[in-house]
ROKE-95929 format. One line per 2 residues: their letters; for each residue x, y, z of N, C-alpha, C, O, CB. Coordinates in steps of 0.05 Angstrom, whole numbers, plus 5000, padded with zeros to 4 digits. Each point is the difference from the previous one (the first is absolute). Glycine has a CB too. Layout:
// ROKE-95929
A) X,Y,Z,X,Y,Z,X,Y,Z,X,Y,Z,X,Y,Z  ...
//
This chain:
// ROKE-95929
XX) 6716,6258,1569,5014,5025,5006,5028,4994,5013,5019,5009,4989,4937,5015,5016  5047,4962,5016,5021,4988,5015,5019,4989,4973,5021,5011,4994,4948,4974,5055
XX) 5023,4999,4942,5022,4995,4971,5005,5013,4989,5023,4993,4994,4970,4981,4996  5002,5052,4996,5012,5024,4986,5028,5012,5020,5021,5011,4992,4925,5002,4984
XX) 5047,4982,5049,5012,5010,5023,5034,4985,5001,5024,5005,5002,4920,5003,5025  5036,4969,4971,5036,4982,4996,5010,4999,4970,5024,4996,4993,4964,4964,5047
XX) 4992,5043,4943,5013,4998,4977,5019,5026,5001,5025,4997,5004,4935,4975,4970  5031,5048,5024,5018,5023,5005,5027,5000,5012,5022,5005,4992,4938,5012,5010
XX) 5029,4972,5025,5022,4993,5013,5028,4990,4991,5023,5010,4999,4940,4984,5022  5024,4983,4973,5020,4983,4983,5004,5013,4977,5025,4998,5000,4963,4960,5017
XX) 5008,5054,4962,5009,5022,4976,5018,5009,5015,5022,4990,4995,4940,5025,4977  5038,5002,5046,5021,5024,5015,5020,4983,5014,5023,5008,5002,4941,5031,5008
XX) 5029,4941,4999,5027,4989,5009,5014,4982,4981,5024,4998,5005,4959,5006,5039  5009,4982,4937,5014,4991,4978,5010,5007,4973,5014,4984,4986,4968,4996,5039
XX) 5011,5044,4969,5004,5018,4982,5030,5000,4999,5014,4995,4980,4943,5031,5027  5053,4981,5016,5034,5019,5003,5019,4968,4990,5021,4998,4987,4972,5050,5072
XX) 4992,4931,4953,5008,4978,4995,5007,4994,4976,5023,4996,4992,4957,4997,5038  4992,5004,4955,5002,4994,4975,5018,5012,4982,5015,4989,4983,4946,5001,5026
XX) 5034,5038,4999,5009,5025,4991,5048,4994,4987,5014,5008,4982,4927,5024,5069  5062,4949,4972,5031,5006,5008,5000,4969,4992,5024,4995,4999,4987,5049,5045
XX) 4977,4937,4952,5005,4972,4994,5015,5001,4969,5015,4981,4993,4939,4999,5040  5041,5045,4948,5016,5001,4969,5005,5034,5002,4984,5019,4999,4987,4934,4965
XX) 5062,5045,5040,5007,5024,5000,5003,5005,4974,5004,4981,4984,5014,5019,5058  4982,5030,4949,4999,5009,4978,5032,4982,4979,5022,4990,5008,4945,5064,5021
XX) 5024,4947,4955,5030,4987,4987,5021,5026,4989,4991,5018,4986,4981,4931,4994  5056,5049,5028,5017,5016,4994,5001,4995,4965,4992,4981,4987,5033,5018,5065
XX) 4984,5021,4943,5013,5010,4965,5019,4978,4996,5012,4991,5019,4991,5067,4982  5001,4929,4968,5025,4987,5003,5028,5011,4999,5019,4986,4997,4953,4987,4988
XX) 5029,5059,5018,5024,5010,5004,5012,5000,5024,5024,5000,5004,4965,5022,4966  4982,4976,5059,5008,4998,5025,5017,4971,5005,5023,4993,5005,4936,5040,5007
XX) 5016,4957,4985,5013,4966,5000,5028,4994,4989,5018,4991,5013,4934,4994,4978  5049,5019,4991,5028,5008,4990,5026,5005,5015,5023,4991,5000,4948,5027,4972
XX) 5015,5002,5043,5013,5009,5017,5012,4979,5036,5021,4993,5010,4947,5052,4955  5010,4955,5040,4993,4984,5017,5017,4968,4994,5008,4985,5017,4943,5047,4986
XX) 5051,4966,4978,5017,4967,4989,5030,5006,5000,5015,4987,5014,4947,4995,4947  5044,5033,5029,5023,5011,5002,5012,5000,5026,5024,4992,5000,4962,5031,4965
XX) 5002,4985,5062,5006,4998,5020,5012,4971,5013,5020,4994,5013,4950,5045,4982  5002,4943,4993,5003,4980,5010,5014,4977,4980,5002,4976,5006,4959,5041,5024
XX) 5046,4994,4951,5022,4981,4979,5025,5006,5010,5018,4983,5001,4958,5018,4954  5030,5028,5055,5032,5004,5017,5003,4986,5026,5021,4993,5010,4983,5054,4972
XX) 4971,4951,5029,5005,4980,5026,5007,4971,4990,5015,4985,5012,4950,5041,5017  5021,4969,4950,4999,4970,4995,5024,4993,4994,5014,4983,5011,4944,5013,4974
XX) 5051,5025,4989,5033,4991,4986,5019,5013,5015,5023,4995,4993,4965,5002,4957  5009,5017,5066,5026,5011,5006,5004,5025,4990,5020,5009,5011,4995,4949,4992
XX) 4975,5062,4977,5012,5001,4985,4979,5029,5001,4977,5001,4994,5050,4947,4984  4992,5076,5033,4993,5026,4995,4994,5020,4981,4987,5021,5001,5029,4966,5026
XX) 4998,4999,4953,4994,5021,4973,4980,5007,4990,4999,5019,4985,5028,4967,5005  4948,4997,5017,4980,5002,4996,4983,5029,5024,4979,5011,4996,5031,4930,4982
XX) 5000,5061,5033,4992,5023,5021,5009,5029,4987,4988,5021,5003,5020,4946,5041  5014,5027,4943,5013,5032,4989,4967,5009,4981,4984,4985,4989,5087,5002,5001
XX) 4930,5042,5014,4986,5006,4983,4968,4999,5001,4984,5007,4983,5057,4980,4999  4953,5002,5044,4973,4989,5000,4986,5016,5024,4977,4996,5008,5037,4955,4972
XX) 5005,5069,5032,4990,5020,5027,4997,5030,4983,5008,5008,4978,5023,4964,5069  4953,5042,4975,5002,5028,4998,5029,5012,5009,5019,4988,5011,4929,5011,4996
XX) 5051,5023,4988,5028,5015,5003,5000,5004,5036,5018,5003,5017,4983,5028,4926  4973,4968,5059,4998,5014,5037,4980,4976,5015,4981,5001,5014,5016,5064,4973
XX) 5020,4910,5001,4985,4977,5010,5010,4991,5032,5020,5010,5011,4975,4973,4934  4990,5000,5066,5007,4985,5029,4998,4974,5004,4978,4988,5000,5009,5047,5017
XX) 5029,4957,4985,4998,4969,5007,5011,4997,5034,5018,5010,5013,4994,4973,4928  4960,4989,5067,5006,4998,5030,5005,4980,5003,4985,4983,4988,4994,5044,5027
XX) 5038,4965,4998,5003,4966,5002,5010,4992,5034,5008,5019,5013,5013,4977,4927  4978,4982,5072,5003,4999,5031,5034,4994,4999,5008,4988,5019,4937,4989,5000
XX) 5070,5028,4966,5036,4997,4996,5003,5034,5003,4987,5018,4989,5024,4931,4968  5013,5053,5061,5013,5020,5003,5013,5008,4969,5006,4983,4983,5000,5003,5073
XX) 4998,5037,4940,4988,5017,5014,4966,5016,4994,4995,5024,5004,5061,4976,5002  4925,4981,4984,4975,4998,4995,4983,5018,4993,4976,4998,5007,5034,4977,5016
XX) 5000,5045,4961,4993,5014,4986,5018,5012,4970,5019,5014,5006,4957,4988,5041  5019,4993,4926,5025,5001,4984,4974,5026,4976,4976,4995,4996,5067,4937,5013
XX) 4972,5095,4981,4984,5016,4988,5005,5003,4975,5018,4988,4991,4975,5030,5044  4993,4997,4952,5013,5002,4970,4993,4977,4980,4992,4977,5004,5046,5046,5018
XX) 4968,4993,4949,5006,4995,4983,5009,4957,4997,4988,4985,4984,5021,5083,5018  5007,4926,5010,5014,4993,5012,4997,4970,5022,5011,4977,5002,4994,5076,4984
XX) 4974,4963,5028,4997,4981,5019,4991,4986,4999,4998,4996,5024,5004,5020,4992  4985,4961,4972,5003,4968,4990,5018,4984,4991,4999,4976,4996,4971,5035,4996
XX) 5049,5004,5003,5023,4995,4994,5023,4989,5022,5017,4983,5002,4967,5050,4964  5005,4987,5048,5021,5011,5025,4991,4978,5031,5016,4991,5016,4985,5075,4961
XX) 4972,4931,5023,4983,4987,5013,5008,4970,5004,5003,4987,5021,4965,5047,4961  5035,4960,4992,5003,4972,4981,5036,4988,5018,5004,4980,5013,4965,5044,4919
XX) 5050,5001,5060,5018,4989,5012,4999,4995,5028,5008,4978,5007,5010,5039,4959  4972,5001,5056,4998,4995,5023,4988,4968,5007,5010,4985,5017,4986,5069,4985
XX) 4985,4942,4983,4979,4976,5010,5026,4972,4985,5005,4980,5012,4924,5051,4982  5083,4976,4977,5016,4982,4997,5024,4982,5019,5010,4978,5004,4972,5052,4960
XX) 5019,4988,5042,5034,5008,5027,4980,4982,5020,5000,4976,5001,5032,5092,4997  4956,4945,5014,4982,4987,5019,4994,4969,4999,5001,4984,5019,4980,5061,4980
XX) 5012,4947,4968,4988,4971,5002,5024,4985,5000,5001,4978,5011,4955,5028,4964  5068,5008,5008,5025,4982,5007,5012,4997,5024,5014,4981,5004,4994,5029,4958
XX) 4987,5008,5057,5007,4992,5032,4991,4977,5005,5012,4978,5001,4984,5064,5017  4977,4962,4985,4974,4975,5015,5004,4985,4982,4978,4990,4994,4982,5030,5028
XX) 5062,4969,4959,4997,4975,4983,4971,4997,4993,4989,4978,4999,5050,4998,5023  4947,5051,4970,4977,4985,4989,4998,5000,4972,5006,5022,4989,4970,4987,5048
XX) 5017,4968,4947,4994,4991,4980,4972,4993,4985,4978,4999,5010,5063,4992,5007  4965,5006,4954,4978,5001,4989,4980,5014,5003,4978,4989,4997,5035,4982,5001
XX) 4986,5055,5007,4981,5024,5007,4981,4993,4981,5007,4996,4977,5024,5043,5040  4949,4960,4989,4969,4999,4975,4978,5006,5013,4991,4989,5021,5021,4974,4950
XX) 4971,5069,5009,4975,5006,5017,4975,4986,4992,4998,5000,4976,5020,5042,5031  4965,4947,5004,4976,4981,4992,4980,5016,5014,4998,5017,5018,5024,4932,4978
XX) 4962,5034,4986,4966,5010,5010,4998,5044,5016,4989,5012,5019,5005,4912,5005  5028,5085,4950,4992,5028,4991,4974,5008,4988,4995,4992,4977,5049,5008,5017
XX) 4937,5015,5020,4978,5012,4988,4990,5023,5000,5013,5014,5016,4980,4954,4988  4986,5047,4985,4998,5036,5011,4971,4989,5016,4983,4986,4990,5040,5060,4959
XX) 4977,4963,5074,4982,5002,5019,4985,5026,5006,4982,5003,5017,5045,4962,5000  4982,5057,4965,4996,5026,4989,5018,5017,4986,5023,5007,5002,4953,4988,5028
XX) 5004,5010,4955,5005,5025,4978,4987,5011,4990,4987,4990,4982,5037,4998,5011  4975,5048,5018,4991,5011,4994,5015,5029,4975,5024,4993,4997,4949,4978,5050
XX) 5024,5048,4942,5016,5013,4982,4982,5029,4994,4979,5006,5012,5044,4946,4967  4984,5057,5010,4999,5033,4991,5013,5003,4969,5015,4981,4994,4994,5037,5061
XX) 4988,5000,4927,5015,5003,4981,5029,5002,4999,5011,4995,4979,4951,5020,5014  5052,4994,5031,5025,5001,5007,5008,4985,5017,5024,4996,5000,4975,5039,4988
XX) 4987,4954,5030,5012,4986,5030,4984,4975,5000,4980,4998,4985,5028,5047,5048  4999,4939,4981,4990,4976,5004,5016,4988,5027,5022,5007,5008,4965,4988,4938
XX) 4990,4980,5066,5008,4994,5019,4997,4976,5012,4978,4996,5009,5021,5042,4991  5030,4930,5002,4990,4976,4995,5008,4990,5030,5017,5013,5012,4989,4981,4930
XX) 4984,4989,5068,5006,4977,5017,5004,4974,4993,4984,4984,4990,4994,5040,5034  5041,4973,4980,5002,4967,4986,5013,4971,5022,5022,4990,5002,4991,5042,4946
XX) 4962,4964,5064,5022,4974,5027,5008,4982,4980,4991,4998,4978,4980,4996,5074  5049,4991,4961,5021,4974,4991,5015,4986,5013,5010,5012,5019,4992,5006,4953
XX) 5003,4960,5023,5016,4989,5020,5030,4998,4986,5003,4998,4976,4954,4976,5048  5064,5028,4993,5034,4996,4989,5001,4975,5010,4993,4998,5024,5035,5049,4980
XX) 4980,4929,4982,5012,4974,5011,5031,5005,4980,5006,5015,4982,4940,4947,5031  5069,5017,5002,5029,4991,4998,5007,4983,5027,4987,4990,5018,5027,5053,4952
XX) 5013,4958,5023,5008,4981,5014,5030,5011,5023,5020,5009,4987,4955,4955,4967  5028,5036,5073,5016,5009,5015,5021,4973,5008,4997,4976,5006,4967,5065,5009
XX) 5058,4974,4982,5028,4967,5005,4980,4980,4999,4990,4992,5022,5053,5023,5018  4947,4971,4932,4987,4991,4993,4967,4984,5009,4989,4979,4993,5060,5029,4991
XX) 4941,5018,5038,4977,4989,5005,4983,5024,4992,5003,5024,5001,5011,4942,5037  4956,5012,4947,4985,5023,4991,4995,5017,5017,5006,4997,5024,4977,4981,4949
XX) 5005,5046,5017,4991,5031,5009,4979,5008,4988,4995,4991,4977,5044,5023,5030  4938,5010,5009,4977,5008,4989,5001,5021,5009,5012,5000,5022,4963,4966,4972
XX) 5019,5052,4999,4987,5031,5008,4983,5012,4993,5004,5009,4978,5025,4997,5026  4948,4999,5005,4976,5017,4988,5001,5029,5009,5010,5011,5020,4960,4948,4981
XX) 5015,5051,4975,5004,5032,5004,4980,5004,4978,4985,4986,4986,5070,5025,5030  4951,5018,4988,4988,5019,4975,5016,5026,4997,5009,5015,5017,4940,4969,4991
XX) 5053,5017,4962,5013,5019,4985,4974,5021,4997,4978,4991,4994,5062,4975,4978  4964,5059,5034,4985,5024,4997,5013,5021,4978,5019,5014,5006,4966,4979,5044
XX) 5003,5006,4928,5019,5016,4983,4976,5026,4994,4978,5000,5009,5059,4955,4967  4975,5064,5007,4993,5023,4998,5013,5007,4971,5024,4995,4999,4970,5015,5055
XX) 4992,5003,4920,5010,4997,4984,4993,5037,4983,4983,5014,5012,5015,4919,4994  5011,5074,4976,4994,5025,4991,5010,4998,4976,5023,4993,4997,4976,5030,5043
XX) 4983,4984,4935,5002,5003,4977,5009,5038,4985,4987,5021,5001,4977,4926,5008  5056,5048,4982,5012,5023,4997,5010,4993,4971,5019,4985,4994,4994,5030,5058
XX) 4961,5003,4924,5011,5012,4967,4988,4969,4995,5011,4988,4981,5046,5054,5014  4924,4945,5018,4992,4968,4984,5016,4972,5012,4996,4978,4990,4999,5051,4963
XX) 5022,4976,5068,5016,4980,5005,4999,4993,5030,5012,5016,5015,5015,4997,4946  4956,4961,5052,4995,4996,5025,5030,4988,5012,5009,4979,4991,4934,5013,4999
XX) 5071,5024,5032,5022,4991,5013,4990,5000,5029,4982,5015,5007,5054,5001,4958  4976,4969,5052,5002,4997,5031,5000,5024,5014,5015,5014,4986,5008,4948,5008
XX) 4969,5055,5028,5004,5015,5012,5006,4989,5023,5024,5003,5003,4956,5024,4971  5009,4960,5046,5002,4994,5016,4993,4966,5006,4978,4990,4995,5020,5062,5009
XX) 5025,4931,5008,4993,4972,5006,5014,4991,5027,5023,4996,5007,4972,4994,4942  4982,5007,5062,5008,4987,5037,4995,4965,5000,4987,4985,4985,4985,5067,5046
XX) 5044,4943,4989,4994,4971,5002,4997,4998,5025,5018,5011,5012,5005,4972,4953  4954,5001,5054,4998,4992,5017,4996,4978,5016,4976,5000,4997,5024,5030,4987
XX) 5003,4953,5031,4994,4973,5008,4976,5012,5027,4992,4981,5014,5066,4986,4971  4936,5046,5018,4982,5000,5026,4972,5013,4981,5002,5015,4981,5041,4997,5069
X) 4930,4976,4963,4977,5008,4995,4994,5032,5003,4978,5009,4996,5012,4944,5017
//
């Protein structure tokens, strides 16, 4: 009897575990999405952001002035953080060991976490930053775009 007791036990407390060890897998339109982000960090190279938000999207980032909206704002985002890395001489921006640590979705909405680390290199000494990107996405007429994407370095 006592063993049913712990077996249970142990069901209920390792369940949530198991449960969150394989988060659901995003659409490959999200992902899509999601790369895009992190191919403009890698190359430099914003164009890839046009086009890829909602009209009444938010982007948060810890660079003034840290919030950029719209249509738009990956775009707009992109330059701030650019400006920024050319101050701090930082170089070779590249995101590694990007993954979804969740995702969950709806027919219209969906909703990803993805930690990663940023390495490069500052007046030529390497650099690391860990974080996680929290994005928020909404499909509007068949077509999954960004609604909302925060970035944060704190737990």
């Amino acid at each position: 009897m006592q063993i049913r007791y712990i077996a249970a036990f142990l069901a209920a407390v390792l369940a949530p575990a198991v449960a969150g060890a394989a988060p659901n897998v995003p659409p490959a339109a999200i992902v899509k999405l999601t790369n895009a982000v992190i191919h403009a960090a890698g190359t430099d190279d914003a164009s890839g952001l046009a086009g890829i938000f909602t009209s009444d999207a938010v982007v948060v980032d810890e660079n003034a002035p840290f919030v950029w909206r719209g249509a738009g704002a990956g775009v707009a985002w992109w330059g701030v953080v650019d400006a920024v890395t050319k101050k701090a001489k930082l170089t070779h921006l590249k995101v590694v060991n990007a993954r979804v640590s969740e995702f969950v979705s709806t027919a219209t909405d969906a909703y990803l976490i993805e930690p990663m680390t940023i390495t490069g290199t500052i007046a030529d000494k390497p650099f690391a930053e860990s974080g996680t990107t929290t994005y928020t996405f909404h499909n509007a007429g068949g077509k999954w775009l960004i609604s909302t994407m925060v970035w944060t370095t704190k737990p």
